[in-house]
Backbone bond lengths (Angstrom), bond angles and torsions (degrees), N, CA, C in turn:
res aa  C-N    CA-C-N  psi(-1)  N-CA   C-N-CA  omega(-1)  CA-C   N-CA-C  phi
1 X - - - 1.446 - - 1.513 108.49 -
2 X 1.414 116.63 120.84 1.312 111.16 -167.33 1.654 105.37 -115.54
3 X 1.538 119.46 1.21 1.250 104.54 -177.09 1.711 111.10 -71.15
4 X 1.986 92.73 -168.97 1.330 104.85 170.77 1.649 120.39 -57.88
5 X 1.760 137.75 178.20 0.999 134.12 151.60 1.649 100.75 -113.07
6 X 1.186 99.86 133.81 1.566 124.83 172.34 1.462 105.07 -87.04
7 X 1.624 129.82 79.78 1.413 131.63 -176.71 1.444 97.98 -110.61
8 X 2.028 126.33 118.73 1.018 141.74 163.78 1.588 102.46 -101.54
9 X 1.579 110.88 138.28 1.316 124.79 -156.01 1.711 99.43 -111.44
10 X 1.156 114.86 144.54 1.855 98.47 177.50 1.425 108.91 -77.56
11 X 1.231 139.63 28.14 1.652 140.84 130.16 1.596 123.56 -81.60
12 X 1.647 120.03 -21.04 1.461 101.60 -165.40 1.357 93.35 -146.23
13 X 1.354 118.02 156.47 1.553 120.23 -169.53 1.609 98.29 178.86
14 X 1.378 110.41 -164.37 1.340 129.80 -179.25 2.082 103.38 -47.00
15 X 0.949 104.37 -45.46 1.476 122.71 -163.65 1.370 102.81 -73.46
16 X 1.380 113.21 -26.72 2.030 121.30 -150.02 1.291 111.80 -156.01
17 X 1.083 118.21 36.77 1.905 136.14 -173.24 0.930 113.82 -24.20
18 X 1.792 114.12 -51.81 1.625 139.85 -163.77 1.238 98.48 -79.59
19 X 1.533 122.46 -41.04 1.659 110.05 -138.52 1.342 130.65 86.30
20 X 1.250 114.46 -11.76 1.937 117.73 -176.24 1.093 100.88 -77.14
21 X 1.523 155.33 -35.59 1.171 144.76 -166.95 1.336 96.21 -86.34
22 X 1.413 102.62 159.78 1.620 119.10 -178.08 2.057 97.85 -92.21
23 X 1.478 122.84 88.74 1.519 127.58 -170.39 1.628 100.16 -118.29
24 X 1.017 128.64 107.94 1.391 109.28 149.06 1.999 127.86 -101.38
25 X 0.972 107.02 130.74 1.744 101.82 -177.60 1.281 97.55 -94.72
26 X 1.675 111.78 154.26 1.272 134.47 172.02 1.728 98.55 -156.53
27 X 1.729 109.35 142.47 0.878 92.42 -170.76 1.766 90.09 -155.46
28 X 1.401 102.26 -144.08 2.137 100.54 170.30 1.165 95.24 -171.47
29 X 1.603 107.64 166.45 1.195 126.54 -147.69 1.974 89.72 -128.17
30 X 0.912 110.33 141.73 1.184 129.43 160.83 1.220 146.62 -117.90
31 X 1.632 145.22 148.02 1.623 119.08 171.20 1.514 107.54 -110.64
32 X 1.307 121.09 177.35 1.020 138.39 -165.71 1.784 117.56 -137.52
33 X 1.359 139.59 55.01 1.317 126.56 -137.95 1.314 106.37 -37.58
34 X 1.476 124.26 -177.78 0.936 134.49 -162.79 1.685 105.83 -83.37
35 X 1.617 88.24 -38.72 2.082 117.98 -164.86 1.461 112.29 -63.05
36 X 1.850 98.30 -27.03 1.458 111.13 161.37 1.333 128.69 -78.70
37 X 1.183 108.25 -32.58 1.716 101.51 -161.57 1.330 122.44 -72.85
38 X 1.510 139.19 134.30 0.964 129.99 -170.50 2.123 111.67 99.38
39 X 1.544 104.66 -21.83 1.019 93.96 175.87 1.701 107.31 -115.64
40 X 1.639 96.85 -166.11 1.982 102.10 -177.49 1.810 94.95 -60.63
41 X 1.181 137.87 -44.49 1.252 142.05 -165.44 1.916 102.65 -43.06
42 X 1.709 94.73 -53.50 1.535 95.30 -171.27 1.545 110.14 -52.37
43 X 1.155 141.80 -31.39 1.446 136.41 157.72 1.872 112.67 -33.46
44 X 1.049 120.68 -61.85 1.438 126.81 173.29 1.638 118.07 -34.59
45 X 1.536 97.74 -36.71 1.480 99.15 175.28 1.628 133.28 -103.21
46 X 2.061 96.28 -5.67 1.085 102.44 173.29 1.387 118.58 -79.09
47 X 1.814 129.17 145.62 1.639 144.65 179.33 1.532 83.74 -95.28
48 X 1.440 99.55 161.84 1.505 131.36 -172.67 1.540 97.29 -120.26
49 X 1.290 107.93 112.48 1.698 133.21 -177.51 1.656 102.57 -12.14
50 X 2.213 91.94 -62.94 1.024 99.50 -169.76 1.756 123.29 -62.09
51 X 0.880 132.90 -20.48 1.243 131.82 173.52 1.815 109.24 -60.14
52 X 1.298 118.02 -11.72 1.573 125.38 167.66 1.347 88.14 -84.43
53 X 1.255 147.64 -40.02 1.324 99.80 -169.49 1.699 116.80 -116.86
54 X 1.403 101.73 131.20 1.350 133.41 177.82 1.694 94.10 -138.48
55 X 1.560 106.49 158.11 1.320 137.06 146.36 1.645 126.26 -27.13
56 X 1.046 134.80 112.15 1.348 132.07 -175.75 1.791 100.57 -112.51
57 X 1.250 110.43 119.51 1.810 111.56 151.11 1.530 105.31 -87.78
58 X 1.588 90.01 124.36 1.672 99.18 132.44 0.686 154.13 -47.97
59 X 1.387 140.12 168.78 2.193 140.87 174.72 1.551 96.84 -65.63
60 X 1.214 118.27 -37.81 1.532 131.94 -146.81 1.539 109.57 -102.00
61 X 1.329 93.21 2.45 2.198 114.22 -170.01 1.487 127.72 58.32
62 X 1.459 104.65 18.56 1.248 121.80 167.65 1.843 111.45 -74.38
63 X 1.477 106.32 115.34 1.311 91.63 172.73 1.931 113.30 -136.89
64 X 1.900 79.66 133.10 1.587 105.29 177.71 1.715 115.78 -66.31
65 X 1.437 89.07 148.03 1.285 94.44 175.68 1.827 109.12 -137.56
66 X 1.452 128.11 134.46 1.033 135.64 170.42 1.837 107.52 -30.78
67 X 1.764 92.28 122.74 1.704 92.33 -172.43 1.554 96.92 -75.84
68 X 1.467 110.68 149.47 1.623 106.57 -160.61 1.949 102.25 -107.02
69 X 1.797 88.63 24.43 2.048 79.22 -165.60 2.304 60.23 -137.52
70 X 0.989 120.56 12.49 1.324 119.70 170.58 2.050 116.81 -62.36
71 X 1.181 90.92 165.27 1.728 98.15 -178.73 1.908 99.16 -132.61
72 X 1.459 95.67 115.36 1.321 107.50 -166.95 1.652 97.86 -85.35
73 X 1.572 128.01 123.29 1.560 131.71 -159.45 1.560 90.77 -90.89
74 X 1.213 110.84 170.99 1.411 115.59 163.26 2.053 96.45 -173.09
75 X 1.558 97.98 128.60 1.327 124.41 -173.41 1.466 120.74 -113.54
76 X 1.318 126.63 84.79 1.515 115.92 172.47 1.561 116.21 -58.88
77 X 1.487 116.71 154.17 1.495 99.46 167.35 1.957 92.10 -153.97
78 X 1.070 129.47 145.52 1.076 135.17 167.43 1.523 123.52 -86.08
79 X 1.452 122.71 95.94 1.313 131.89 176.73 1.635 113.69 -45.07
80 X 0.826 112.19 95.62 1.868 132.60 -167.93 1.603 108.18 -52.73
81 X 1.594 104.26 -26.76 1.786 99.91 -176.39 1.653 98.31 -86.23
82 X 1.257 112.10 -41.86 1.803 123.25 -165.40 1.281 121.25 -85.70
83 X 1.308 111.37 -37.20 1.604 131.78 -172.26 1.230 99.63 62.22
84 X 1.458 119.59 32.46 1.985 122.76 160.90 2.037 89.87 -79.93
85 X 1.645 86.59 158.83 1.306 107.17 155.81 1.052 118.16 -85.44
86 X 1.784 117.02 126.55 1.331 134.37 162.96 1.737 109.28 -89.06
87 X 1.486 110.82 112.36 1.493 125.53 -169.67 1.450 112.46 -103.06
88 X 1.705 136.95 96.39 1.576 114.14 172.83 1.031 111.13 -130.21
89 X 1.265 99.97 140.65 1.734 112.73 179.41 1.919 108.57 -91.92
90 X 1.300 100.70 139.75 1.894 91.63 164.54 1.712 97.94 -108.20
91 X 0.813 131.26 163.60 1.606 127.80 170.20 1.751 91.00 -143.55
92 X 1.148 91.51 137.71 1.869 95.04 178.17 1.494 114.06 -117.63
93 X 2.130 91.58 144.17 1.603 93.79 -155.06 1.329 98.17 -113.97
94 X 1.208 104.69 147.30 1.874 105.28 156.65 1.510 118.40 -113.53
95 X 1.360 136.82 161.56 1.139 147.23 133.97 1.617 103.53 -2.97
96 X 1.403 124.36 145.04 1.420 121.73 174.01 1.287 96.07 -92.00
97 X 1.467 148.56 -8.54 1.275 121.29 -153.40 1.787 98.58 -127.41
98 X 2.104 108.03 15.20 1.096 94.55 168.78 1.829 88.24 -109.75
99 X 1.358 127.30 1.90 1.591 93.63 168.02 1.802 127.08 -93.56
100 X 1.470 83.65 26.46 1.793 86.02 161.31 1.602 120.92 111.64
């Protein structure tokens, strides 16, 4: 395999290209069976972005909040042994006390 690697870092993404803003993403991964995908069923197993975003505390009592001028990612990938859908969202966070 000789192409590029497409490596997104949990500082920079759709939301934070550069890295200069203070962004961290956190997000989850989901499956999709295989028996579903493609049909009305696969709805049953799809989450709604928004339900990723809530408030996260830290160890340290810092707590993030979904950046609200943010770009919520979403990555299909096909699990190669199962042929389920692999589903992940990144949602990007800031500090609560830099959105105002």
């Amino acid at each position: 395999m000789g192409g590029a690697l497409l490596y997104q870092t949990t500082d920079r993404g759709w939301t934070n290209p550069s890295g200069e803003r203070h962004v961290v993403y956190y997000g989850t991964t989901y499956r999709i069976p295989a028996s579903a995908h493609n049909t009305i069923q696969q709805l049953e197993w799809e989450r709604n972005p928004t339900e990723l975003c809530h408030d996260i505390t830290l160890e340290d009592g810092t707590t993030l909040t979904p950046d609200p001028s943010g770009i919520v990612e979403r990555t299909d990938t096909f699990d190669a042994e199962t042929g389920d859908l692999l589903v992940t969202y990144r949602v990007p966070y800031v500090a609560k006390e830099l959105t105002g």
